[in-house]
C-alpha positions in Angstrom: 300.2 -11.8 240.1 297.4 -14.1 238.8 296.4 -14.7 235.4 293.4 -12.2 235.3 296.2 -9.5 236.4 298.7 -10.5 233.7 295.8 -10.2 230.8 294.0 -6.9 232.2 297.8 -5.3 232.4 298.3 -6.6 228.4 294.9 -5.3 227.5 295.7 -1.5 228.9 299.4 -1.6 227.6 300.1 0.2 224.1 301.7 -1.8 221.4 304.8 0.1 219.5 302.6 0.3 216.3 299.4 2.0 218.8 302.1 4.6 219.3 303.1 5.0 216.1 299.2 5.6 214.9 299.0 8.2 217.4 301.9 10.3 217.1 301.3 9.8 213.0 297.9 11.2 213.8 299.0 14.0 215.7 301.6 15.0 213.0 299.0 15.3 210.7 296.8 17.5 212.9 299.8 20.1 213.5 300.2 20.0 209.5 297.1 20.8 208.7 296.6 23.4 211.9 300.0 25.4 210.8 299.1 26.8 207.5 295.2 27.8 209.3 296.9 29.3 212.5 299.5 31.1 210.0 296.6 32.4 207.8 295.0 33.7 210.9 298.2 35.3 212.1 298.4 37.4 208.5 294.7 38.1 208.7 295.4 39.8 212.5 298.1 41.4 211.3 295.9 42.9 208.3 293.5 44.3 211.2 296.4 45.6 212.8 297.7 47.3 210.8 294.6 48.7 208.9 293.3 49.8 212.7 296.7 52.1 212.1 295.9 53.3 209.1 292.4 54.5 210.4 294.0 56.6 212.9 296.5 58.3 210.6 293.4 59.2 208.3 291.6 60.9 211.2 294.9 63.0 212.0 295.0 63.7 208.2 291.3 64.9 207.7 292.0 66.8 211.3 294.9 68.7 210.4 293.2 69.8 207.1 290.1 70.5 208.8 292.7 72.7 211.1 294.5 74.0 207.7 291.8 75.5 205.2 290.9 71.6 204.3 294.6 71.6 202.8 296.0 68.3 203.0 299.6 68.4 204.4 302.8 68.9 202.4 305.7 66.3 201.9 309.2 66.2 203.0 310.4 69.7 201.9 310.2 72.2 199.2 308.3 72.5 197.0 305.9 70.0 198.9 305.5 72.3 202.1 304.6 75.7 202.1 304.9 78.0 205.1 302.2 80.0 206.5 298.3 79.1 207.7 297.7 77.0 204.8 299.4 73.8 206.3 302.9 74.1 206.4 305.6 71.0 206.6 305.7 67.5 206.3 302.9 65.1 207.3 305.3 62.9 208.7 308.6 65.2 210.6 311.7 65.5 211.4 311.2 63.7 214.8 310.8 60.2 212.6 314.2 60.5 210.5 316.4 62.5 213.2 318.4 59.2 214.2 318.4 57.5 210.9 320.4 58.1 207.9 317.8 59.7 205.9 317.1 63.4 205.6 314.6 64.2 203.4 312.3 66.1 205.8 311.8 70.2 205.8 314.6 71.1 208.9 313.3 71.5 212.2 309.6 71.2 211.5 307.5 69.0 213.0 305.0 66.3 211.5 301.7 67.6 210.3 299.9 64.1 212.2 302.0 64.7 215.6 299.6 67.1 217.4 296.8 65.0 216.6 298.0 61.8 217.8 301.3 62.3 219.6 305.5 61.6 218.8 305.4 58.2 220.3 302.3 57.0 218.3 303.0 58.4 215.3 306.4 56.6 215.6 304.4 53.2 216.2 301.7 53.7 214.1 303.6 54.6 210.6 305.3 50.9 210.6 303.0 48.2 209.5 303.0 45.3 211.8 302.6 42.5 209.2 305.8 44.0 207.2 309.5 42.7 209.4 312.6 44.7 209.4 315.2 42.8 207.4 318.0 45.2 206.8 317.8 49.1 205.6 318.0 50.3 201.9 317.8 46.1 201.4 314.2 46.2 199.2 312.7 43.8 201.1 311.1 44.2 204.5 310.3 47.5 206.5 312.8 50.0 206.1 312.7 50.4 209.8 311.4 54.0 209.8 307.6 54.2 208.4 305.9 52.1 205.7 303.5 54.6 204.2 304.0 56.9 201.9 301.8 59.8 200.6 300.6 60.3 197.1 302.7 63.0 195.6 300.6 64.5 193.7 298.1 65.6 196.8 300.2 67.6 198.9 298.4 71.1 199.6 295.0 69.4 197.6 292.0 70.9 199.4 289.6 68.1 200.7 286.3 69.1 198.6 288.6 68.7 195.2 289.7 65.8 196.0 288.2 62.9 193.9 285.8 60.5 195.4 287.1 57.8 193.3 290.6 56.5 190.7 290.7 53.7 188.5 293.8 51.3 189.0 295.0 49.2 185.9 296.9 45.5 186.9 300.2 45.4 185.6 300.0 41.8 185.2 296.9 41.9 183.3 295.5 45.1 181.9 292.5 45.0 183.9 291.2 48.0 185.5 289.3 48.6 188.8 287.3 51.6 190.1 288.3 52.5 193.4 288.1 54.9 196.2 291.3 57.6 195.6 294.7 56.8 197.4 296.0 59.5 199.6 298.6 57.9 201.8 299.5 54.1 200.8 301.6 51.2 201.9 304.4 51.1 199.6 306.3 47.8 198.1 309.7 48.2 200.1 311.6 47.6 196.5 309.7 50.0 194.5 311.2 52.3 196.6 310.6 52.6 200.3 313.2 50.4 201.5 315.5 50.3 198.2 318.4 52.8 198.5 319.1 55.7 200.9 318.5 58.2 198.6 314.9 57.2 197.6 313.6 56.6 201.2 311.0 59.4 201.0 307.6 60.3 202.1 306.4 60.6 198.9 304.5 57.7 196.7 304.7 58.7 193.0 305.4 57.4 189.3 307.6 54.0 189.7 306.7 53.7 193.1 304.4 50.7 194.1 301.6 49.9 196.1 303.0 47.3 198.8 301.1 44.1 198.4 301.8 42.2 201.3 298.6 41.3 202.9 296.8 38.2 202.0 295.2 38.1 198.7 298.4 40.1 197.6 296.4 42.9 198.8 297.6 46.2 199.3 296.1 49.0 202.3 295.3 53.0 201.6 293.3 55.8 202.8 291.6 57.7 200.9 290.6 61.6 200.8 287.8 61.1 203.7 289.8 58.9 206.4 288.4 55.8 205.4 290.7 52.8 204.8 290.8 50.5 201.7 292.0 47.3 200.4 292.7 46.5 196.9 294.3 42.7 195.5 296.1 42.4 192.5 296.6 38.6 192.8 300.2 37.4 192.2 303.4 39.8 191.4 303.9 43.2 192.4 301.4 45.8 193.0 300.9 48.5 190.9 303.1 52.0 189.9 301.6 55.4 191.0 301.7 55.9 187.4 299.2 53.5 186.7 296.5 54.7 188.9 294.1 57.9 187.2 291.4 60.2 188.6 289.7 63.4 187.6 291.2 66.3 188.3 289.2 69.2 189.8 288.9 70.8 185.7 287.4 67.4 184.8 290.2 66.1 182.9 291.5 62.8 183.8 295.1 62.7 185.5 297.5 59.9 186.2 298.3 60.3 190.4 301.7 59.6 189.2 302.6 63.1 188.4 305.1 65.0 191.0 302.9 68.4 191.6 304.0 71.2 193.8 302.2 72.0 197.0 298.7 73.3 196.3 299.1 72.4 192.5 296.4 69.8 192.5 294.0 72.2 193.1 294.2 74.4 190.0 294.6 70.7 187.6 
C-alpha cells in the first residue's frame, strides 16, 4: 500500500466521535418525529371514528324518516314503545347477547341494523381511538359500543327537535352554544364502562361526554345526522345535566332529564 493509499483510506474512515454526532443526531430526529407521528395517529383516529359516527346519524335520521320522524327508543321500557311509531332499542339485542349485560328490550332487534347491517353496526358503535382495557374498569372501551344516546330524546319527533343546546364547562363556568347532542361518545367512568349495572344505552344526568380526542374534545351527532366536536380543555367533559335546550313549549330544559318514550314531544 503506498502512502497516498494509507491517507485517502484515513480521510474516508469515521472517527468514534463522527459516529457519536450521528447517531446523537438521529436520536434527536426520532424525538422530535414521535410526539408529531403520535399526534397524527390521534388525529386519524379522530377521522375514524367521526366517519362512524356519520354513518350511524344517517341510519338514525333513516329509521325516523321510516318511523313517523320518531327517533328510536332505548334499551327497554319505558324507552321503547311497540307499534308503527318506532318500536325498540336503537342499538339491540344482537350487540349485548354474549356479554354480561342485559339491558336491551328481549328479542328485538336494533333500530340502526336494517339500515346498515349486524356486522357494521357491531364495528361501527366502538370508537377506534378508545382501547379496551378491562370491562366495568372505567377506563377504556367497555368492549361493547361507545355511544350512548341522550335519554331524554327517545320517541322525540325530528321537527321538535332543537336546532341548537348550550353546554356549561365544569371546570370553568363558561357556556357554549352548540348544535343539540342526540347520540354522544361517553367518558367510560361516567358511566359506560364503570360497573355492570350502569352499562346502558342511555346518556343522561351524571353521565359524561367522553373527551378523548385531541383538544380533550368530545364527538356527537346531532338531530339532522351531522357530526360535531366540542373541547372542554383539561379534566372531564361535561354531565348530561349540564347541557340545556328549548323544549318544543319554549321553555328551556336541562337534556339531563330521564323522559319516557315520546315525552319530549309534549315538553
Amino acid at each position: 500500500m503506498t502512502m497516498n493509499d494509507t491517507r485517502s483510506h484515513r480521510r474516508h474512515a469515521f472517527t468514534l466521535i463522527e459516529l457519536l454526532v450521528v447517531v446523537s443526531l438521529i436520536v434527536l430526529l426520532i424525538a422530535l418525529l414521535l410526539p408529531a407521528l403520535g399526534r397524527a395517529r390521534a388525529t386519524g383516529r379522530d377521522l375514524s371514528c367521526r366517519s362512524q359516527f356519520r354513518q350511524l346519524g344517517s341510519a338514525m335520521v333513516s329509521s325516523a324518516q321510516d318511523h313517523e320522524n320518531r327517533l328510536p327508543g332505548l334499551w327497554s321500557p319505558p324507552w321503547t314503545r311497540p307499534g308503527r311509531e318506532g318500536q325498540g332499542s336503537i342499538f339491540g339485542q344482537e350487540l349485548l347477547e354474549d356479554t354480561p349485560v342485559q339491558p336491551y328490550a328481549a328479542g328485538e332487534p336494533g333500530m340502526l341494523v336494517p339500515y346498515l347491517g349486524e356486522d357494521a353496526v357491531r364495528k361501527l358503535v366502538r370508537c377506534p381511538a378508545q382501547p379496551f382495557i378491562a370491562f366495568a374498569s372505567g377506563e377504556g372501551s367497555n368492549g361493547i359500543f361507545d355511544y350512548s344516546m341522550i335519554q331524554a330524546f327517545p320517541g322525540a319527533r325530528l321537527p321538535k327537535l332543537p336546532a341548537t343546546a348550550v353546554v356549561t364547562d365544569p371546570a370553568d363556568g363558561t357556556t357554549q352554544r352548540v348544535s343539540t347532542p342526540v347520540l354522544v361518545e361517553e367518558d367510560p367512568a361516567f358511566h359506560i364502562n364503570n360497573a355492570p349495572c350502569c352499562i346502558d344505552f342511555g346518556h343522561t344526568s351524571i353521565n359524561r361526554l367522553g373527551t378523548w380526542h385531541p383538544n380533550a374534545s368530545g364527538n356527537y351527532v346531532s338531530g339532522d345526522g351531522s357530526v360535531h366536536q366540542v373541547s372542554f380543555g383539561v379534566g372531564p367533559g361535561p354531565p348530561c345535566s349540564n347541557w340545556s335546550a328549548k323544549a318544543p313549549s319554549g321553555a328551556i330544559v336541562s337534556l339531563g332529564n330521564v323522559l319516557d318514550f315520546g315525552e319530549w314531544n309534549q315538553k
